[in-house]
LOLOPA-170031 format. One record per atom (N, C-alpha, C): residue in one letter; atom name; x, y, z. Coordinates in nm, 3 decimals. Each point is the difference from the previous one (the first is absolute). Layout:
<rs>
+----+----+---------+---------+---------+
: aa : at :      xx :      yy :      zz :
+----+----+---------+---------+---------+
:  A : CA :       X :       Y :       Z :
...
+----+----+---------+---------+---------+
</rs>
This chain:
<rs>
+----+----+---------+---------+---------+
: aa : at :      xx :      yy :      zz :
+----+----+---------+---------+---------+
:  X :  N :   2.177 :  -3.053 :   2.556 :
:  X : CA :  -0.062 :  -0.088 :  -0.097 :
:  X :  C :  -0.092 :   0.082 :  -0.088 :
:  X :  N :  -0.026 :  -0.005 :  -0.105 :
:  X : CA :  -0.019 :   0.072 :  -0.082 :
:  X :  C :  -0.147 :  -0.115 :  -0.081 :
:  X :  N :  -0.128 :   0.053 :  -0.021 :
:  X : CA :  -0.111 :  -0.061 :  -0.028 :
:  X :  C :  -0.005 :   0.113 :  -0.133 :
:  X :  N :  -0.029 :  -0.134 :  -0.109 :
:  X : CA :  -0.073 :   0.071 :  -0.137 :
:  X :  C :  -0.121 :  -0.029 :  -0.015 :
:  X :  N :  -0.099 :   0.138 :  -0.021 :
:  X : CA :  -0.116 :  -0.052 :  -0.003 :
:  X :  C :  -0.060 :   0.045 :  -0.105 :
:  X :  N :   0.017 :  -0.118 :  -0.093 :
:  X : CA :  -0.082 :   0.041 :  -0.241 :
:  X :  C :  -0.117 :  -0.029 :   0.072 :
:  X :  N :  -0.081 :   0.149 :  -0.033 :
:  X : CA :  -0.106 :   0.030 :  -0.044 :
:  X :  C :  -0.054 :  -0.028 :  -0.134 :
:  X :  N :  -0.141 :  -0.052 :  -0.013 :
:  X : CA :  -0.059 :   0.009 :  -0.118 :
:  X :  C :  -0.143 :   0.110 :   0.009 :
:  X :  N :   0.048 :   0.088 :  -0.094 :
:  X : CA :  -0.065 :   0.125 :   0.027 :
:  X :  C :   0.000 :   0.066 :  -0.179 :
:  X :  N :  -0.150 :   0.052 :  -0.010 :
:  X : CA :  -0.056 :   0.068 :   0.109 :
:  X :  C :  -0.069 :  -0.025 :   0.050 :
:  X :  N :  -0.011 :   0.001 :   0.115 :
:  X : CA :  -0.130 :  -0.058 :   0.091 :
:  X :  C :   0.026 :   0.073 :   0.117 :
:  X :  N :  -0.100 :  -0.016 :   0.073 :
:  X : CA :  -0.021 :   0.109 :   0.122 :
:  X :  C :   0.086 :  -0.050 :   0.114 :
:  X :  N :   0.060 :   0.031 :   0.081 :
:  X : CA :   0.111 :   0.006 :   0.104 :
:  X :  C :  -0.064 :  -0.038 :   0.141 :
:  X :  N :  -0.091 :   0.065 :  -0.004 :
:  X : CA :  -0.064 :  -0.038 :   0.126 :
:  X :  C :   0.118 :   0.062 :   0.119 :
:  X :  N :  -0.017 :  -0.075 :   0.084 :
:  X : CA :   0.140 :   0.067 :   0.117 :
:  X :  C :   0.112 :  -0.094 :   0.004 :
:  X :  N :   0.153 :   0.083 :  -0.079 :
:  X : CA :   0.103 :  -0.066 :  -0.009 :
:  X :  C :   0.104 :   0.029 :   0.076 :
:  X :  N :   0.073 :  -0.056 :   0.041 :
:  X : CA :   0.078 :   0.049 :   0.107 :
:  X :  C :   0.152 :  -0.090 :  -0.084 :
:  X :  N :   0.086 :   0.114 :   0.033 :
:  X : CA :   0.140 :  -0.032 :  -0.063 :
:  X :  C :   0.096 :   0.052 :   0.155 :
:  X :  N :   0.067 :  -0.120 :   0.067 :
:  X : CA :   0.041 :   0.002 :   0.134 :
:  X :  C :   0.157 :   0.033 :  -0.029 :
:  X :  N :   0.026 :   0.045 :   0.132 :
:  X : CA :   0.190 :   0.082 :  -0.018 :
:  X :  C :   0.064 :  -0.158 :  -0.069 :
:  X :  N :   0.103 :   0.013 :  -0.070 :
:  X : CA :   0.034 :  -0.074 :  -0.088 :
:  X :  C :  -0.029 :  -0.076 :  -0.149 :
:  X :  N :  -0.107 :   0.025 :  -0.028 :
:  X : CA :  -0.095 :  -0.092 :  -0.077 :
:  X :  C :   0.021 :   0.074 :  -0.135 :
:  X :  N :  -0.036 :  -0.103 :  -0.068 :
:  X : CA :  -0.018 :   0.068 :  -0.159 :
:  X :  C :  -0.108 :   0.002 :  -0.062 :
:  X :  N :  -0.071 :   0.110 :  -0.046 :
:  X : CA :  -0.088 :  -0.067 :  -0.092 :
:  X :  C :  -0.001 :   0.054 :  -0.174 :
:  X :  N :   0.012 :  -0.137 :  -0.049 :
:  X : CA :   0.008 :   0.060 :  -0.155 :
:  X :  C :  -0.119 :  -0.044 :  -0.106 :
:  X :  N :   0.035 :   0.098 :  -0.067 :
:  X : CA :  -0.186 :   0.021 :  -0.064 :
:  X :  C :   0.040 :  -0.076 :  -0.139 :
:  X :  N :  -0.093 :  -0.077 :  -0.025 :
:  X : CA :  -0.003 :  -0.080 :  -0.115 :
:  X :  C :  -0.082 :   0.106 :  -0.068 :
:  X :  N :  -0.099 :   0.050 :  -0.001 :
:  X : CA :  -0.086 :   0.112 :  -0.051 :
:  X :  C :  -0.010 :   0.121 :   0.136 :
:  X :  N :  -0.164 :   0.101 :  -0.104 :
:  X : CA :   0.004 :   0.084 :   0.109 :
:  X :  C :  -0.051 :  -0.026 :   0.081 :
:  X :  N :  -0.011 :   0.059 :   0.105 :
:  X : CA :  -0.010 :  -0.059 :   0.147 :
:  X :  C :  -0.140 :   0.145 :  -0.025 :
:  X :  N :  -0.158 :  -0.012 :  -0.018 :
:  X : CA :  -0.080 :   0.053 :  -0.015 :
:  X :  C :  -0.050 :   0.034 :   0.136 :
:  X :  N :  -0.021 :   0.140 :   0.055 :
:  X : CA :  -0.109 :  -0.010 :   0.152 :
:  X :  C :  -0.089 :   0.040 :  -0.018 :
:  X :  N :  -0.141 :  -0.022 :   0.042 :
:  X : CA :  -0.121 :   0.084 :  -0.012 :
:  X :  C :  -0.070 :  -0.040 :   0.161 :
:  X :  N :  -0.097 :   0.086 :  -0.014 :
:  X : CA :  -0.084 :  -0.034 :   0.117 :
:  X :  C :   0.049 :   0.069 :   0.090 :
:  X :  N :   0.036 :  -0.105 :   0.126 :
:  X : CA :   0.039 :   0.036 :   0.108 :
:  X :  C :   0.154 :  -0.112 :   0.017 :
:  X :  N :   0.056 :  -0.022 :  -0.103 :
:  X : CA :   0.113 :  -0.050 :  -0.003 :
:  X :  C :   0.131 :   0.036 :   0.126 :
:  X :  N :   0.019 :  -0.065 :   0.058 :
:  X : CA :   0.189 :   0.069 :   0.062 :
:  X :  C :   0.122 :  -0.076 :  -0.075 :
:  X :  N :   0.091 :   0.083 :   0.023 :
:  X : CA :   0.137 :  -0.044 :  -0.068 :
:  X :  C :   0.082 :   0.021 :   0.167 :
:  X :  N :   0.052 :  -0.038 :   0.024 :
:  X : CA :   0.085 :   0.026 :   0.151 :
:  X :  C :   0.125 :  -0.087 :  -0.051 :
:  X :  N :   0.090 :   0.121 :  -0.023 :
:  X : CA :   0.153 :  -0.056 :   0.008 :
:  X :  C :   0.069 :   0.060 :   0.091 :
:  X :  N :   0.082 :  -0.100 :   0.081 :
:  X : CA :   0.045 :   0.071 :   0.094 :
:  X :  C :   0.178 :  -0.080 :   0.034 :
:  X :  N :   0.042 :   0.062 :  -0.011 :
:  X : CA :   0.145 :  -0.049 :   0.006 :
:  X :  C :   0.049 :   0.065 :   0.134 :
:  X :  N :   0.140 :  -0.020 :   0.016 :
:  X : CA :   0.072 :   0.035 :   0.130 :
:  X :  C :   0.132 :   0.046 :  -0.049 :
:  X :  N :   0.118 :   0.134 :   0.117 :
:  X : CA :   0.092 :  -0.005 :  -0.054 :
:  X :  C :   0.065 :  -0.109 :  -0.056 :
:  X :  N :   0.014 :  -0.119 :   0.078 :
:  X : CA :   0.092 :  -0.085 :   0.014 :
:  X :  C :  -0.065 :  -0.132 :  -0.098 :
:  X :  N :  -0.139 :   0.029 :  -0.012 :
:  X : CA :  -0.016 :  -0.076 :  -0.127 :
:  X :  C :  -0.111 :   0.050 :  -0.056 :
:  X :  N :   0.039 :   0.097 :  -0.098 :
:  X : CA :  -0.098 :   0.085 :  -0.155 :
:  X :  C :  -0.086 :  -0.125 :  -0.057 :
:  X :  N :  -0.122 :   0.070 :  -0.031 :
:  X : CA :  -0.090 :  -0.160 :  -0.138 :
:  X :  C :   0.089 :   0.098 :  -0.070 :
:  X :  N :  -0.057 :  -0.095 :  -0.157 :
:  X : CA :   0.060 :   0.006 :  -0.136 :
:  X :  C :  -0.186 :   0.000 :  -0.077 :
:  X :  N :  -0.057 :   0.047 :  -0.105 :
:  X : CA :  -0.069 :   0.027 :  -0.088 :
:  X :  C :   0.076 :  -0.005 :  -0.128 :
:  X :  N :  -0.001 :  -0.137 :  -0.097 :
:  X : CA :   0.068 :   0.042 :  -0.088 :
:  X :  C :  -0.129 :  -0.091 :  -0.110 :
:  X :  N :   0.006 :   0.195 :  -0.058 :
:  X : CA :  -0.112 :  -0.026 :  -0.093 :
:  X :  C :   0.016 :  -0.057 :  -0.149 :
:  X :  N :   0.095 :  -0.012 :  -0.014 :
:  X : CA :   0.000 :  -0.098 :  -0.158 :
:  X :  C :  -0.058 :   0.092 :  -0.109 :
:  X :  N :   0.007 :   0.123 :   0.005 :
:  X : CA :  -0.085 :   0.062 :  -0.110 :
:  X :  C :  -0.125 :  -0.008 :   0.033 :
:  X :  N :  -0.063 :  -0.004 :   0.108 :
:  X : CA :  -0.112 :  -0.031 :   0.034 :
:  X :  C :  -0.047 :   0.175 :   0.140 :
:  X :  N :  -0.106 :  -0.038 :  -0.024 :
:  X : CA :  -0.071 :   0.165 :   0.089 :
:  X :  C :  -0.097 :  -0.071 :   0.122 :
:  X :  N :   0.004 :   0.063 :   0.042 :
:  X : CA :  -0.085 :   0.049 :   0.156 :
:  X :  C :  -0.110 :   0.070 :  -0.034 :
:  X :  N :  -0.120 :   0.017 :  -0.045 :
:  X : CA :  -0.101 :   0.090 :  -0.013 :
:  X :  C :  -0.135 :  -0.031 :   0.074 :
:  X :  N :  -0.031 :   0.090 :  -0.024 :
:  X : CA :  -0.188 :   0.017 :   0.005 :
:  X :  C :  -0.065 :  -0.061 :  -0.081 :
:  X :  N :  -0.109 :   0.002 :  -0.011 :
:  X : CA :  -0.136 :  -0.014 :  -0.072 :
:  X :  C :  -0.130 :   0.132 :  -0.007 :
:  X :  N :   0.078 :   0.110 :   0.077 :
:  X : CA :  -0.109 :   0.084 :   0.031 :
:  X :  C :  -0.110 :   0.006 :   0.105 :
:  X :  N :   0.001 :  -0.117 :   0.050 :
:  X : CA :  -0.097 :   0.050 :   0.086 :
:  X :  C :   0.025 :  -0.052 :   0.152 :
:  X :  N :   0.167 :  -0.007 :   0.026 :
:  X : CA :   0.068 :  -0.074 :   0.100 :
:  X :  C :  -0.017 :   0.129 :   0.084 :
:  X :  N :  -0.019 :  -0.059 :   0.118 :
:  X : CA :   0.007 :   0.077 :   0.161 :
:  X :  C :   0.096 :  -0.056 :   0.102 :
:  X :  N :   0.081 :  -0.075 :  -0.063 :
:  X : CA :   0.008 :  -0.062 :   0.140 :
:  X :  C :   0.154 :   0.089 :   0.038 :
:  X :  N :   0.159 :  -0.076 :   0.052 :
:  X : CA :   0.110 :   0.049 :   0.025 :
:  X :  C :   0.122 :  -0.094 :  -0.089 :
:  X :  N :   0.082 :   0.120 :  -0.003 :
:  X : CA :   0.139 :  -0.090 :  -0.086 :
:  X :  C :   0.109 :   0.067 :   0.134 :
:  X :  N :   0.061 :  -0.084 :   0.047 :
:  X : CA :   0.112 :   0.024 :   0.099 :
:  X :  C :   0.142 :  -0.072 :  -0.036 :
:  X :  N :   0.124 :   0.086 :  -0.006 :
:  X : CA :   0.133 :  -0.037 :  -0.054 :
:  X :  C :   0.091 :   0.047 :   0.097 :
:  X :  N :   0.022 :  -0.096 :   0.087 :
:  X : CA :   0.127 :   0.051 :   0.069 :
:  X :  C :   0.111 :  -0.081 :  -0.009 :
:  X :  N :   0.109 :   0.096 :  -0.022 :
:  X : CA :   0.155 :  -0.060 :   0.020 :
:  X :  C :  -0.011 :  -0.108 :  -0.123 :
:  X :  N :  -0.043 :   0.008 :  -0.125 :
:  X : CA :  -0.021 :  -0.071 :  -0.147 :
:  X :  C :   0.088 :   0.028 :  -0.082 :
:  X :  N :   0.058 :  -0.101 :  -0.047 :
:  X : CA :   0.067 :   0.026 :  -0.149 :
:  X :  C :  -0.097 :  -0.010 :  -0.098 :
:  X :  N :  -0.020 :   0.080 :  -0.090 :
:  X : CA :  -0.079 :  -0.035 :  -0.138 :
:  X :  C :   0.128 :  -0.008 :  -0.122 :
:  X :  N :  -0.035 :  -0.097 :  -0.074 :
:  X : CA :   0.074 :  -0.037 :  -0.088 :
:  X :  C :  -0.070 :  -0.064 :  -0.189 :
:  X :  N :   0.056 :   0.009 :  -0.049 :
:  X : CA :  -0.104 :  -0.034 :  -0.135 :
:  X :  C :  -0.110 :   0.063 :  -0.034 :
+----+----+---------+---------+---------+
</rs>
């Protein structure tokens, strides 16, 4: 089963978690600062999907926190 999750961004992420199967697609950019996490984590048998629409993943500069991508398709 496959979950889309439109973001309205930019705005801070806080701790996001993208689970084996799941999708998440970015209506905008998906901004981190602070102490933000991004945790994507997919499985052989079921990869997430990131499909950015022309859309970015960034900083703000003064982010500390973690970005984790396993077993991900990125797309757009």
């Amino acid at each position: 089963m496959l979950l889309a999750a439109a973001l309205c961004a930019p705005a801070d992420a806080g701790v996001r978690q993208v689970k084996a199967g799941e999708t998440l697609t970015l209506a905008e950019d998906l901004v981190l600062s602070g102490d933000d996490v991004l945790d994507v984590a997919g499985t052989e048998a079921a990869p997430c999907t990131i499909v950015g629409n022309g859309h970015a993943i960034r900083t703000n500069g003064d982010w500390t926190g973690r970005l984790s991508l396993v077993r991900c398709t990125l797309r757009d």
